[in-house]
C-alpha positions in Angstrom: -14.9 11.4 -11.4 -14.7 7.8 -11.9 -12.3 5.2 -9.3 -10.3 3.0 -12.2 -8.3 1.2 -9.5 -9.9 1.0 -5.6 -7.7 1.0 -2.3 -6.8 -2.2 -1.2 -6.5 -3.6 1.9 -2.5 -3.8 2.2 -1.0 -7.4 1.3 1.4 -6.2 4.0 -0.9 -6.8 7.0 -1.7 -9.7 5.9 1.8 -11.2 5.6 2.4 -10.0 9.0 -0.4 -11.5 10.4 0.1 -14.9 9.4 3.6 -14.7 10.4 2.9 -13.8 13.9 0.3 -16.5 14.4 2.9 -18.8 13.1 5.6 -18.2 15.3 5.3 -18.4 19.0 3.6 -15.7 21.5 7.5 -15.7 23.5 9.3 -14.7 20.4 11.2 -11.8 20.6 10.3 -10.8 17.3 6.7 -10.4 18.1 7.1 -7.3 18.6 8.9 -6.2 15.5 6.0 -7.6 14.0 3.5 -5.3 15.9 5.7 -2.3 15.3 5.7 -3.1 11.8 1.9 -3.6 11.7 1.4 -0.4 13.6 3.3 1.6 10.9 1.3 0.0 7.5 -1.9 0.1 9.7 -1.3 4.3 10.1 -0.4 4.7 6.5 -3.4 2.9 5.0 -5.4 4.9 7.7 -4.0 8.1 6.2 -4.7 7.0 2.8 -7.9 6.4 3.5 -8.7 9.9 5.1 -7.9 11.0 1.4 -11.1 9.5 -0.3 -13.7 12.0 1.3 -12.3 14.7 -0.2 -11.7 13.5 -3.7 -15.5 12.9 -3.6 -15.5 16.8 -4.1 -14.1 16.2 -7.3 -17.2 17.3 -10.1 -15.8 16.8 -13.6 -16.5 13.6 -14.8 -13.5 12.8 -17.2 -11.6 12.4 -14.0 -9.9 9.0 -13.3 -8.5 8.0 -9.6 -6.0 5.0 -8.6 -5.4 3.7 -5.5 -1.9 2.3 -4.8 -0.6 1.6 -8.3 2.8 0.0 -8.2 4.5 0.0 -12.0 7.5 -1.8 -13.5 10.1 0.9 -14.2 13.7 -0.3 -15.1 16.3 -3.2 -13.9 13.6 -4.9 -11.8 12.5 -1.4 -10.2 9.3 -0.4 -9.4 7.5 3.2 -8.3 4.6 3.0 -6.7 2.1 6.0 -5.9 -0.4 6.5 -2.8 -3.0 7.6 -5.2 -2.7 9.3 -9.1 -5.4 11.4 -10.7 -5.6 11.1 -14.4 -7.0 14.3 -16.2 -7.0 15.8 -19.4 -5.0 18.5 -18.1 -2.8 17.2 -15.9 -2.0 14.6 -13.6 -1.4 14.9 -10.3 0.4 12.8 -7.9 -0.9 12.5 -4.2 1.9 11.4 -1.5 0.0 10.7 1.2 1.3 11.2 5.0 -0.4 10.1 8.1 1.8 11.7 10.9 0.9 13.3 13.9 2.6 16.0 16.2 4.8 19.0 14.5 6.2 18.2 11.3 9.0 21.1 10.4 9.3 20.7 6.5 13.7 21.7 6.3 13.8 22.3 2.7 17.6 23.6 2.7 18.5 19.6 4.3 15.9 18.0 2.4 14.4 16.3 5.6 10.9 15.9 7.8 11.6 16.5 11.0 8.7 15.2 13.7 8.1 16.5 17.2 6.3 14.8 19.2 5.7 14.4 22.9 8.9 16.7 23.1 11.0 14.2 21.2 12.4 14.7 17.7 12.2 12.5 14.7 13.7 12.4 11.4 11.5 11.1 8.2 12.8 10.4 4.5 12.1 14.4 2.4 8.3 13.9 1.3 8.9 16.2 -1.6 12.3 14.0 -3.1 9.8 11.2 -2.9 6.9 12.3 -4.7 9.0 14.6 -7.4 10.8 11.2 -8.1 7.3 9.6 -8.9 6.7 12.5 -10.9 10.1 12.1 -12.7 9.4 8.0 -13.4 6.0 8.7 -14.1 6.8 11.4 -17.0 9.6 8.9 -17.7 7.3 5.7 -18.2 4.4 8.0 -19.8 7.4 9.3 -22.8 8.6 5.3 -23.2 4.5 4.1 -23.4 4.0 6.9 -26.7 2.3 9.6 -24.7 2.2 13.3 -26.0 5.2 15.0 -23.7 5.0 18.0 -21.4 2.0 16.4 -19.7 1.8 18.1 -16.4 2.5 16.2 -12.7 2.1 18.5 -9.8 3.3 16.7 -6.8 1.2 16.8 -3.9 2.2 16.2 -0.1 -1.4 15.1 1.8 -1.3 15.4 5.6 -4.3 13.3 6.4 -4.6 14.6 10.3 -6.2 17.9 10.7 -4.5 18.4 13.9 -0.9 17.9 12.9 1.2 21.4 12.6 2.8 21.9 9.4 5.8 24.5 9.4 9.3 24.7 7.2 12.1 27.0 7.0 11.5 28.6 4.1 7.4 29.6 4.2 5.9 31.2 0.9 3.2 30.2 -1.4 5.1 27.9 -3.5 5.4 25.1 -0.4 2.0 25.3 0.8 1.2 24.7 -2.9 3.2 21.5 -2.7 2.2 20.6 1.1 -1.3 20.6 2.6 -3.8 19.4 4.9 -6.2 16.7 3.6 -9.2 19.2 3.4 -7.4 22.0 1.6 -7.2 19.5 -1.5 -10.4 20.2 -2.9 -9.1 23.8 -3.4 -5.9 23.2 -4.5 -7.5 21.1 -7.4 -9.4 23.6 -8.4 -6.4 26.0 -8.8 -4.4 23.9 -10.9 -7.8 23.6 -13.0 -7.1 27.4 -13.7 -3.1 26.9 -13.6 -3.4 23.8 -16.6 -6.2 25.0 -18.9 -5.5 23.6 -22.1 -5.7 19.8 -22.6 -3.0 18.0 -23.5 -4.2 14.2 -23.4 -7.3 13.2 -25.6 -10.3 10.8 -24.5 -8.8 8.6 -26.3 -5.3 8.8 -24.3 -7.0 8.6 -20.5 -8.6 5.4 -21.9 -5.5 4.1 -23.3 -3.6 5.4 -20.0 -6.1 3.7 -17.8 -5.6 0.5 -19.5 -2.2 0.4 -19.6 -1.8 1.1 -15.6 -4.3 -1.5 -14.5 -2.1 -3.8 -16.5 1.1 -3.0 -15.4 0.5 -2.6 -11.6 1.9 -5.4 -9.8 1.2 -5.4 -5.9 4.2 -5.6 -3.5 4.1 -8.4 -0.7 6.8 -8.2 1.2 9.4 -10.2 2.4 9.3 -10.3 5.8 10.9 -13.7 6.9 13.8 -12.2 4.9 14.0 -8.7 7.0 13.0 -10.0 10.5 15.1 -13.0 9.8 12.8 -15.9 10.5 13.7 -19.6 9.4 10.7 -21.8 7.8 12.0 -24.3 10.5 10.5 -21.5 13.2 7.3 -21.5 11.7 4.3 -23.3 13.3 2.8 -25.8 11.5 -0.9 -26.6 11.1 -4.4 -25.3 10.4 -5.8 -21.9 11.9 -9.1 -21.8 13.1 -10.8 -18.7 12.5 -13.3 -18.4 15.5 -10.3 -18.9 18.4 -6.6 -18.3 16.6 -5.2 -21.3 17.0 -3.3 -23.9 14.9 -5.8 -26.3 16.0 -7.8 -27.5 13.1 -7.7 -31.5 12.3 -10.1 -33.6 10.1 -13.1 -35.6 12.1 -15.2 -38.1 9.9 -15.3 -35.5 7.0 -15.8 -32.0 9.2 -13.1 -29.7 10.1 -13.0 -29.6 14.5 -11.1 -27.3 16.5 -9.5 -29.5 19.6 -8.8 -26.1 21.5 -12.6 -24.3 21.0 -14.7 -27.3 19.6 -16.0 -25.2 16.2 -16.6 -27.4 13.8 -17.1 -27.0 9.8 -17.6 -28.7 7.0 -15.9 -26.7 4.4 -12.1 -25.2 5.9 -10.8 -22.1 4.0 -7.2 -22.5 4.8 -7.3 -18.7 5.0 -5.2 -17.5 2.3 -3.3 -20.6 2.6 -1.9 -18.0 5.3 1.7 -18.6 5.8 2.6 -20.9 2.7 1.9 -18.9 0.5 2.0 -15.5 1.7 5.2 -16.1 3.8 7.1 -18.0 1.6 6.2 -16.6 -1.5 6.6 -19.6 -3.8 4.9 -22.6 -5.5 3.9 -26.0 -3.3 2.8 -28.8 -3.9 -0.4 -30.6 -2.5 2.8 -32.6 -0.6 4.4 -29.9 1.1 0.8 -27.8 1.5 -0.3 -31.1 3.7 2.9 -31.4 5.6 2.8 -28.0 6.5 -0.7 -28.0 7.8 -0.1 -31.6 9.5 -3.3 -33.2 7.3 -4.3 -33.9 3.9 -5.8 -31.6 1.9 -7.6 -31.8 -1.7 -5.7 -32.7 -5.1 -4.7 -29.7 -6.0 -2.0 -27.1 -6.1 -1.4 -23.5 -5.6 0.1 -20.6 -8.3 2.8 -18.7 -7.5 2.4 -14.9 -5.9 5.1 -12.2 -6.6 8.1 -11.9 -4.9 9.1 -8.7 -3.1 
């Protein structure tokens, strides 16, 4: 088993977090923001609660990627929790960090969540992860690989403690839908279900290559969904020790006025909202006004758009 593609820390947590220090602690919006953290926080967390099991995997031709997001059609993109490449087959892992009841309604197509005695509805988990499969069988027939390559979709609930229950129960769902630490076994099934290969060394190596170029992270574009301005965004340098936009030039250091830390070097951490909010190319001029100083002759590459 080899990891071609790591999990990454989401671009999305990041975005969020150098919007909120950017606007003030009174907005309203603040806590659209935390909400919004809260839910890419769980579903990295769930994610995550994958990777001890998939260190049960033994055979070694195995190849594992993390969050691959791939060009499809008219600017669309499908984009996969986590995709196992193997000679045989190649699964697709939908991964779902969600705890309470979750009643799988396979005649409406919908998730339905209880939890402290109130009832929520989720997108199907299922439609999603067969329509990965669909693109992905699409993509894999356009980029010259052999056809009726196998994708078993999988459903991953990543908390042992969440109930899982549907309307129709047989065999063929909890084939489809499991707990994180029944994967292991259902791997080893479909190793006996897909015995003859169908892709060649020379195809997973190909394949690999071909994902790792095409994936193109999202980062998205959350001025334009929790309607923020660039006028409403604070300017100036964060310091990293107390939070603030507090940072000015003192005969050639970097001082804090609200905490005193001084450095030499500043990071201007990930050129936090310019870049990541805005999602565009600046200038050294508009990087400076921005963070209220002067900053080095240089300028900054673009990052995709959402």
């Amino acid at each position: 088993m080899d990891i071609i593609k790591q999990r990454e820390y989401p671009l999305a947590l990041d975005v969020l977090q150098a919007m909120s220090l950017r606007l003030l602690a009174s907005d309203r919006r603040q806590t659209a923001f935390a909400e919004e953290k809260g839910i890419v926080q769980a579903g990295f967390t769930g994610e995550q609660a994958i990777d001890y099991y998939l260190n049960f995997i033994s055979n070694k031709s195995y190849r594992i990627f993390h969050g691959l997001r791939i060009p499809w059609k008219n600017d669309l993109y499908f984009q996969m929790d986590t995709l196992i490449i193997t000679p045989y087959f190649i699964p697709i892992l939908e991964v779902k960090n969600l705890s309470g009841k979750l009643y799988f309604n396979q005649l409406a197509q919908q998730l339905i969540r209880t939890k402290n005695d109130v009832e929520e509805g989720f997108p199907y988990p299922m439609t999603q992860v067969n329509r990965q499969a669909q693109q992905l069988e699409m993509y894999l027939k356009q980029s010259g690989f052999p056809p009726h390559t196998n994708h078993p979709p999988l459903v991953i609930i990543s908390r042992p403690s969440t109930i899982i229950s549907t309307d129709q129960p047989n065999a063929a769902f909890h084939d489809k839908v499991m707990h994180a630490e029944n994967f292991p076994e259902r791997l080893h099934r479909l190793e006996k279900q897909y015995p003859r290969a169908c892709l060649t060394q020379k195809h997973l190596d190909t394949l690999s290559s071909l994902l790792l170029q095409a994936h193109e992270p999202l980062i998205p574009n959350y001025r334009k969904k929790l309607m923020v301005e660039e006028h409403e965004l604070l300017p100036g340098v964060l310091c990293q020790q107390c939070k603030q936009l507090s940072m000015v030039r003192d005969f050639g250091w970097w001082k804090c006025i609200k905490c005193q830390q001084k450095k030499q070097r500043c990071t201007y951490p990930g050129i936090d909202g310019l870049l990541l909010i805005n999602q565009t190319y600046y200038q050294q001029s508009a990087v400076s006004q921005f963070h209220k100083t002067a900053i080095c002759h240089c300028s900054f590459p673009a990052v995709n758009k959402a």
